[in-house]
ROBA-62402 format. One record per residue: residue number from 0; residue in one letter; x, y, z of N, C-alpha, C in turn. Coordinates in nm, 2 decimals. Layout:
<atoms>
{atom NUM, 'a', {X, Y, Z}, {X, Y, Z}, {X, Y, Z}}
...
</atoms>
This chain:
<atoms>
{atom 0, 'x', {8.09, -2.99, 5.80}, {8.04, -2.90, 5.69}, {8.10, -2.93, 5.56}}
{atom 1, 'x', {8.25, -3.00, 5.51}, {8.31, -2.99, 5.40}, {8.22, -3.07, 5.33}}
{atom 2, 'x', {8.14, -3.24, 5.40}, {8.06, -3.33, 5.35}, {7.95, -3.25, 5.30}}
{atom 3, 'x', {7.84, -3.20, 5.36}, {7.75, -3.09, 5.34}, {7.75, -3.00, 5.25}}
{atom 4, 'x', {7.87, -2.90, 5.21}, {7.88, -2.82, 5.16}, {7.99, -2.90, 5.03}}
{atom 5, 'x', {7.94, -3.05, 5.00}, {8.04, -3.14, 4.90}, {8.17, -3.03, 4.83}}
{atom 6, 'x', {8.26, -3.02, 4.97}, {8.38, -2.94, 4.94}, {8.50, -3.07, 4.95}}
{atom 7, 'x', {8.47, -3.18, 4.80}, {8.50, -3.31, 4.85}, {8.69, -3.31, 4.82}}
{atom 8, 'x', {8.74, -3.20, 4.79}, {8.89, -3.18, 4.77}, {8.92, -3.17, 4.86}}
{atom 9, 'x', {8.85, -3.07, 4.90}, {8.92, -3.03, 5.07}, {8.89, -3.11, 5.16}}
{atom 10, 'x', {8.79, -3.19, 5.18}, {8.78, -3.30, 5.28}, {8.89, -3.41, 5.28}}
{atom 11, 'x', {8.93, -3.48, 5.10}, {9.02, -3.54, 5.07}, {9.20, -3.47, 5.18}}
{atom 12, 'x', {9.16, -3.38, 5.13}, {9.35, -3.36, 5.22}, {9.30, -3.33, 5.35}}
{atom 13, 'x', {9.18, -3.28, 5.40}, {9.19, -3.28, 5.57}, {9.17, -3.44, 5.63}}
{atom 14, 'x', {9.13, -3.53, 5.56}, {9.08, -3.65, 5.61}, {9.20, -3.71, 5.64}}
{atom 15, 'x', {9.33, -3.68, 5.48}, {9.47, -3.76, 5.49}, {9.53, -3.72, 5.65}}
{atom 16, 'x', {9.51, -3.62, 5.70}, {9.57, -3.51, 5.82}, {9.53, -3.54, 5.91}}
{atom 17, 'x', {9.39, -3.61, 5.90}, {9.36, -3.63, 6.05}, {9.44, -3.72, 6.17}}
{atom 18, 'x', {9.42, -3.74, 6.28}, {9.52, -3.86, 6.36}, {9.40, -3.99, 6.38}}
{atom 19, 'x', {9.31, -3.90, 6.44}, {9.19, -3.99, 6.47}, {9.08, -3.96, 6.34}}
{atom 20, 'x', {9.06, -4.09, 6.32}, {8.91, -4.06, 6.21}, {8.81, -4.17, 6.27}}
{atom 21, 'x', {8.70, -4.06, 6.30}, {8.56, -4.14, 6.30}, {8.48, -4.19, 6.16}}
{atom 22, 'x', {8.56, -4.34, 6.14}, {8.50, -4.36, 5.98}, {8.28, -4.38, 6.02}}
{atom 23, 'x', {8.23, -4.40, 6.13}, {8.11, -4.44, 6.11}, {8.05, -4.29, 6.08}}
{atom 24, 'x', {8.13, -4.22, 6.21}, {8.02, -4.07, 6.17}, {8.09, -4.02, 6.03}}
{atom 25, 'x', {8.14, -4.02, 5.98}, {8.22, -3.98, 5.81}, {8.13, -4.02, 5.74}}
{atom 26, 'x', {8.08, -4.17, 5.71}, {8.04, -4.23, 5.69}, {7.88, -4.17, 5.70}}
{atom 27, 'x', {7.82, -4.17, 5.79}, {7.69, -4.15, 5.81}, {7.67, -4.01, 5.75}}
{atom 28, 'x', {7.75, -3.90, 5.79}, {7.74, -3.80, 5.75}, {7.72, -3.79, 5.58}}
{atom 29, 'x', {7.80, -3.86, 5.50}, {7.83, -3.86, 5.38}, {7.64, -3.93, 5.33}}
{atom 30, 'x', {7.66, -4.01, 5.37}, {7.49, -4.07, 5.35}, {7.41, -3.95, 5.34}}
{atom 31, 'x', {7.41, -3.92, 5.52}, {7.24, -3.80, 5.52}, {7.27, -3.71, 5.42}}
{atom 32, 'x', {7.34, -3.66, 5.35}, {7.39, -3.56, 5.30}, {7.38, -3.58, 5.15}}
{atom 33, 'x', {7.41, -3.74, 5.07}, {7.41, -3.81, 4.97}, {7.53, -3.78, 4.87}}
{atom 34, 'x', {7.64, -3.74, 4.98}, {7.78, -3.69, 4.88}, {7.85, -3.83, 4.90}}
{atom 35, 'x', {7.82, -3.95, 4.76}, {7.87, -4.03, 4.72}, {8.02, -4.05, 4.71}}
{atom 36, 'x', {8.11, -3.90, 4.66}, {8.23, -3.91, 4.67}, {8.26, -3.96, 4.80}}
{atom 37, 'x', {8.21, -3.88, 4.90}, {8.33, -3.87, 5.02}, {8.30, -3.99, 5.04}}
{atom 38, 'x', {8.15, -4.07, 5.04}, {8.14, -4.19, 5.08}, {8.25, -4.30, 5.04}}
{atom 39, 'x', {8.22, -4.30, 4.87}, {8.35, -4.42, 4.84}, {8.47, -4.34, 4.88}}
{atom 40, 'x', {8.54, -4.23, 4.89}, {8.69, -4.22, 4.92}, {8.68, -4.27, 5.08}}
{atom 41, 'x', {8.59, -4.25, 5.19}, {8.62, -4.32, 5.28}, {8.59, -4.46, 5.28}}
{atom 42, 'x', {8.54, -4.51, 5.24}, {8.51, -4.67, 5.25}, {8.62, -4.72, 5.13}}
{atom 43, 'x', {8.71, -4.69, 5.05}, {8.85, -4.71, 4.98}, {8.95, -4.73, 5.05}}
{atom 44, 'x', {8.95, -4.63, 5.19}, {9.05, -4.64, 5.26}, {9.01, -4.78, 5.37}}
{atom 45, 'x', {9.18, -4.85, 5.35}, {9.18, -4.97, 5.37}, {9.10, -5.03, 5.54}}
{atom 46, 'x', {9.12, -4.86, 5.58}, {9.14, -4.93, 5.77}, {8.94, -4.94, 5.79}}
{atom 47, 'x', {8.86, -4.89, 5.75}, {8.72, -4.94, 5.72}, {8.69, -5.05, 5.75}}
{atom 48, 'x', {8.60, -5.13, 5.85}, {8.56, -5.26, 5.84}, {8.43, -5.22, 5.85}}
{atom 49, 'x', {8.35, -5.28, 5.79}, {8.20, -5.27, 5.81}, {8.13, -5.38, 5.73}}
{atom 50, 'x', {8.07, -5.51, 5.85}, {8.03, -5.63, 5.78}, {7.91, -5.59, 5.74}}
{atom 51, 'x', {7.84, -5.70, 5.63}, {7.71, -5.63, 5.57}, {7.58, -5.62, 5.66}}
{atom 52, 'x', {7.56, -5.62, 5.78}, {7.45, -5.58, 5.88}, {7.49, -5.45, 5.90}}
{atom 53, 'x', {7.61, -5.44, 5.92}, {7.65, -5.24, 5.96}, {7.62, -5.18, 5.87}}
{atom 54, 'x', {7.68, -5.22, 5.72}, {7.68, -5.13, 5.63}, {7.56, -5.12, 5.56}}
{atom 55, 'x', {7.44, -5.22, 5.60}, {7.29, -5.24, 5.53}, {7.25, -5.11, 5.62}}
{atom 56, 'x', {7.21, -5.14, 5.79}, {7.20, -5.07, 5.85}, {7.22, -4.92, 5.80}}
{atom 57, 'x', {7.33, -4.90, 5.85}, {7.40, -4.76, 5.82}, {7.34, -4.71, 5.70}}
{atom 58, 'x', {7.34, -4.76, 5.55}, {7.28, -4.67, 5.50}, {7.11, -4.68, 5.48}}
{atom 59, 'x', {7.04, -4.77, 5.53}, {6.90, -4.76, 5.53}, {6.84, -4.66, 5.61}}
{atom 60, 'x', {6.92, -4.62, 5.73}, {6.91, -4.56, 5.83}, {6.93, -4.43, 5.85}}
{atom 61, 'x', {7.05, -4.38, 5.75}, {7.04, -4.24, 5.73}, {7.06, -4.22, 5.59}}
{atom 62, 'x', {6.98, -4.33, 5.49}, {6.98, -4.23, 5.37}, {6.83, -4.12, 5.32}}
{atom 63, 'x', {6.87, -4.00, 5.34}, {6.75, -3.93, 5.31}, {6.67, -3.92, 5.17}}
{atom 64, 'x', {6.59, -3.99, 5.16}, {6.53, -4.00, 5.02}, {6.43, -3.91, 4.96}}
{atom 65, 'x', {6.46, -3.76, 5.09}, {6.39, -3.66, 5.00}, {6.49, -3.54, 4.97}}
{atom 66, 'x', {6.66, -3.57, 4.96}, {6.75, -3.46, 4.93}, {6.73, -3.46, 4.76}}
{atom 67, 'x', {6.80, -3.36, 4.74}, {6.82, -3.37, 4.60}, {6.90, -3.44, 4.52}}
{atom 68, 'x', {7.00, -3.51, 4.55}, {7.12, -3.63, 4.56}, {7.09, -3.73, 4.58}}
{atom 69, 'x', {6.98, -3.77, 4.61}, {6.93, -3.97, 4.69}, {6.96, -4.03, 4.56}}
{atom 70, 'x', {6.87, -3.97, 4.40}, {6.88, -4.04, 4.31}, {7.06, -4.10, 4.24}}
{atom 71, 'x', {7.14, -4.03, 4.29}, {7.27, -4.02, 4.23}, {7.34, -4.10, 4.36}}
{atom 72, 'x', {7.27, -4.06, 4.43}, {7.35, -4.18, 4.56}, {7.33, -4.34, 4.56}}
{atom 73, 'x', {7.17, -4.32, 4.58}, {7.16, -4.50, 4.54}, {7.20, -4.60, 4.38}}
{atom 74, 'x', {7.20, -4.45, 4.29}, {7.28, -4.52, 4.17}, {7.42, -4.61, 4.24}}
{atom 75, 'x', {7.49, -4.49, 4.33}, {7.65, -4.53, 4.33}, {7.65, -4.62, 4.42}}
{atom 76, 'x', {7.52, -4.70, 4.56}, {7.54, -4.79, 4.59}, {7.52, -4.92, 4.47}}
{atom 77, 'x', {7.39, -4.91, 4.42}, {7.35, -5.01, 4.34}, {7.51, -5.01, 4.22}}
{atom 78, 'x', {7.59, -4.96, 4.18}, {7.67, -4.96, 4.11}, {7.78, -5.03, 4.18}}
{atom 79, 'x', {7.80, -4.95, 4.31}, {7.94, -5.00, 4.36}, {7.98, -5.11, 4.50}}
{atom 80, 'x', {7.82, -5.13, 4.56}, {7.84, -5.19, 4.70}, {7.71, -5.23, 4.71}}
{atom 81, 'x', {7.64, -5.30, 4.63}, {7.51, -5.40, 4.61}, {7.54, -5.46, 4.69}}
{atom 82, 'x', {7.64, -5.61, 4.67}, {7.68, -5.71, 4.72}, {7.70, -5.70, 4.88}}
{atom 83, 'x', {7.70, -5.56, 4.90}, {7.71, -5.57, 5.05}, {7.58, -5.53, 5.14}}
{atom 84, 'x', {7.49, -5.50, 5.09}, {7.37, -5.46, 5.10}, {7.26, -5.60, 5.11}}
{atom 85, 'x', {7.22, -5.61, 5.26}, {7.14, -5.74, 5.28}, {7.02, -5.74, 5.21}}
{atom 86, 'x', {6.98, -5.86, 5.16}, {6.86, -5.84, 5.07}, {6.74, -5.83, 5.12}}
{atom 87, 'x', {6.77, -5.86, 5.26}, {6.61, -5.83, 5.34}, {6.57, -5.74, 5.42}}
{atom 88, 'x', {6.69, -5.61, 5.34}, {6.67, -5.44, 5.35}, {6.56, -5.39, 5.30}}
{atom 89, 'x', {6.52, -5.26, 5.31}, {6.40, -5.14, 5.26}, {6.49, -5.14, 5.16}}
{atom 90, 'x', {6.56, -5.19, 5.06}, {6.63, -5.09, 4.97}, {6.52, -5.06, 4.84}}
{atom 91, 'x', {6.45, -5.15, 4.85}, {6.31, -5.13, 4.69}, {6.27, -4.99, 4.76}}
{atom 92, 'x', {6.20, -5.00, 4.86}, {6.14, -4.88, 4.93}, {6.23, -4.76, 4.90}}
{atom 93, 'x', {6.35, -4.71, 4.92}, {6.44, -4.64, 4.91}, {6.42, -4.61, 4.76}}
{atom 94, 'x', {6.44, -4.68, 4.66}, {6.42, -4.66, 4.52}, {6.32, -4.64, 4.48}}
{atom 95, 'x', {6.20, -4.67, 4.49}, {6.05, -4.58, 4.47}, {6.06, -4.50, 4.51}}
{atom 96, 'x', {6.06, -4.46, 4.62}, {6.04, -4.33, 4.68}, {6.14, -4.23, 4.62}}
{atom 97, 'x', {6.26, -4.27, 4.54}, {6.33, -4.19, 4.49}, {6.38, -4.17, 4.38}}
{atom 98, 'x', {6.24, -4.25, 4.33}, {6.20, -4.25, 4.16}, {6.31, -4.31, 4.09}}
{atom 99, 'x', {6.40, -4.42, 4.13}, {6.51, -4.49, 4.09}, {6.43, -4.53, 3.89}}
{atom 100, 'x', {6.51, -4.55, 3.82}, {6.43, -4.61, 3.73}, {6.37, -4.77, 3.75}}
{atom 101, 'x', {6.25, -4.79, 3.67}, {6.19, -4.89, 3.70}, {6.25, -5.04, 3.68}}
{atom 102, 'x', {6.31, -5.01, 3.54}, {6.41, -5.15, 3.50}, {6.51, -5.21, 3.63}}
{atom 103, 'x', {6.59, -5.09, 3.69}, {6.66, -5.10, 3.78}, {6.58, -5.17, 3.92}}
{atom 104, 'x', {6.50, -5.12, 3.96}, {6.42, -5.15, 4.04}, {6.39, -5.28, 4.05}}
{atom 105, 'x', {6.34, -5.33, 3.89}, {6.27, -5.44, 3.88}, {6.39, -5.55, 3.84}}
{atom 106, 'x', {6.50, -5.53, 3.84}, {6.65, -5.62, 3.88}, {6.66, -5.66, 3.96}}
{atom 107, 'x', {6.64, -5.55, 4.16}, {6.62, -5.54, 4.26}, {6.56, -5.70, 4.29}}
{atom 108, 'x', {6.40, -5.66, 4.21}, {6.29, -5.79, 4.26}, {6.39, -5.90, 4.24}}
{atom 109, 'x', {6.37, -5.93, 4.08}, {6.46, -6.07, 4.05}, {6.55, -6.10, 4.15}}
{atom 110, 'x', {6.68, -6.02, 4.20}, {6.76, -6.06, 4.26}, {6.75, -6.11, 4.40}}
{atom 111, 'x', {6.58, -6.08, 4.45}, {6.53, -6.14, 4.57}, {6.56, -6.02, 4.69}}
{atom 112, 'x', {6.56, -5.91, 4.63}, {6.58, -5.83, 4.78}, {6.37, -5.79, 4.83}}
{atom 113, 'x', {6.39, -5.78, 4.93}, {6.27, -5.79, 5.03}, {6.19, -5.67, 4.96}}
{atom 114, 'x', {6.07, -5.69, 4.98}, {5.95, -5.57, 4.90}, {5.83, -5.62, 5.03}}
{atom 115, 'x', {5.72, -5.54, 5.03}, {5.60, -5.63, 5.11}, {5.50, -5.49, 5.01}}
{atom 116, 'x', {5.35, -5.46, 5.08}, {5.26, -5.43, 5.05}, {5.25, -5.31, 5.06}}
{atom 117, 'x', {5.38, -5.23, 5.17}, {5.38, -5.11, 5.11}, {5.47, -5.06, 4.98}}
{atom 118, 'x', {5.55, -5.12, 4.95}, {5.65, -5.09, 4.82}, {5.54, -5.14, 4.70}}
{atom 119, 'x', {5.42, -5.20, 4.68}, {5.35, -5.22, 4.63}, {5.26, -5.07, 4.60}}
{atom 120, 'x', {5.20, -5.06, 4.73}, {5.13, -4.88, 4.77}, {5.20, -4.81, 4.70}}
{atom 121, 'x', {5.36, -4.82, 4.72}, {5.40, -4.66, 4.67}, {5.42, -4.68, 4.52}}
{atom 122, 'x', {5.37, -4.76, 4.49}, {5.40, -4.82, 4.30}, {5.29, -4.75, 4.31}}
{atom 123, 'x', {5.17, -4.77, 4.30}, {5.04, -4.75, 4.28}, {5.01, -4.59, 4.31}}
{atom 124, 'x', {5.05, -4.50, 4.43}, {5.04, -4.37, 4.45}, {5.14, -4.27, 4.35}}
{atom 125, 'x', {5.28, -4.39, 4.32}, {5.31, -4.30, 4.15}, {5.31, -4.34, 4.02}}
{atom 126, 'x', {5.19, -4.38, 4.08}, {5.15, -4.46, 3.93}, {5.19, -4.52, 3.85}}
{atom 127, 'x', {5.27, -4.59, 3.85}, {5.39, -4.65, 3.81}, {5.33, -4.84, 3.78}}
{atom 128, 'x', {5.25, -4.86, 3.68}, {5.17, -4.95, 3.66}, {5.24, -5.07, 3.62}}
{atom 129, 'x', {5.36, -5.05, 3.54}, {5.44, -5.13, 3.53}, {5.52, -5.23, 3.65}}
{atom 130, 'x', {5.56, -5.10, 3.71}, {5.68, -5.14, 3.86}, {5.49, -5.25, 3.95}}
{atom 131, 'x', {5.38, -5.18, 3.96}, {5.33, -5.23, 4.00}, {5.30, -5.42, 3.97}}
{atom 132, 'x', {5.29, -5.44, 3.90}, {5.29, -5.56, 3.79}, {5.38, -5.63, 3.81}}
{atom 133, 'x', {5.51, -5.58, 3.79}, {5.63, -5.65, 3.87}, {5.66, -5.70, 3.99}}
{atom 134, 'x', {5.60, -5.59, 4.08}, {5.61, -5.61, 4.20}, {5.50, -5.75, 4.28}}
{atom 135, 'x', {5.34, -5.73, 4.22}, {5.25, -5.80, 4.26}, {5.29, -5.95, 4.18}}
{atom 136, 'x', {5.37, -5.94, 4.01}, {5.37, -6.08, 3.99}, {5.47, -6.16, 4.04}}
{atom 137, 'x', {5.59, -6.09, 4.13}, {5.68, -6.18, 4.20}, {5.70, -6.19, 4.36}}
{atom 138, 'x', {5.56, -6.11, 4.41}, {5.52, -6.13, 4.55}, {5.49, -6.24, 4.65}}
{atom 139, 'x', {5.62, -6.25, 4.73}, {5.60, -6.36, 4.81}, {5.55, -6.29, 4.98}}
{atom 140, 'x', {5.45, -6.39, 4.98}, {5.38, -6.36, 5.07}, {5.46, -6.39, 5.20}}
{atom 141, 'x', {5.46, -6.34, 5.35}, {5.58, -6.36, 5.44}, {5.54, -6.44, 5.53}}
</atoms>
């Protein structure tokens, strides 16, 4: 509940206290929830291993992209832990749907992370004529 209720002080000194820490459920919780702090203060702490299939996974998997936080969360991946994020993730998908800005988005393309014909659809259902354009002029077919 401290994740949830982003009571991220207080989680900070009960996390130092703990004996045992479950960093994946910490971890996952912080995702569904989109409290970016607790996420990086746990993935800071050194004893964390998570190669980039876990950590793609993990947050494709529980990030909810209809809270009110997704936009402020996927900022702080795209800012802080890109490089660990496989490119042939939903992450475009995750950013439309969560009205990421479009320039950002359209960085995503260039950099070669994966899109197909639905991330195309969801350009088009928000009308977003630009991101569409982008998306259809650097579409590689699979």
């Amino acid at each position: 509940n401290l994740i949830k209720n982003n009571y991220n002080q207080l989680f900070r000194i009960t996390f130092n206290n703990l004996i045992k820490k479950d960093y994946h459920i910490l971890l996952r919780k912080s995702i569904q929830e989109n409290n970016y702090e607790i996420f990086n203060f746990i993935l800071n702490d050194n004893k964390v291993k998570l190669n980039n299939d876990d950590f793609t996974n993990m947050i494709i998997l529980n990030l909810n992209v209809n809270h009110k936080n997704t936009k402020d969360f996927i900022y702080n991946l795209l800012n802080n832990f890109k490089k660990q994020i496989n490119l042939d993730s939903s992450l475009i998908d995750k950013c439309i749907q969560s009205d990421i800005n479009t320039n950002t988005i359209r960085r995503l393309i260039y950099e070669g992370f994966y899109y197909s014909y639905y991330e195309i659809k969801l350009a088009i259902e928000k009308k977003n004529i630009e991101l569409v354009r982008d998306l259809s002029n650097n579409f590689k077919e699979e």
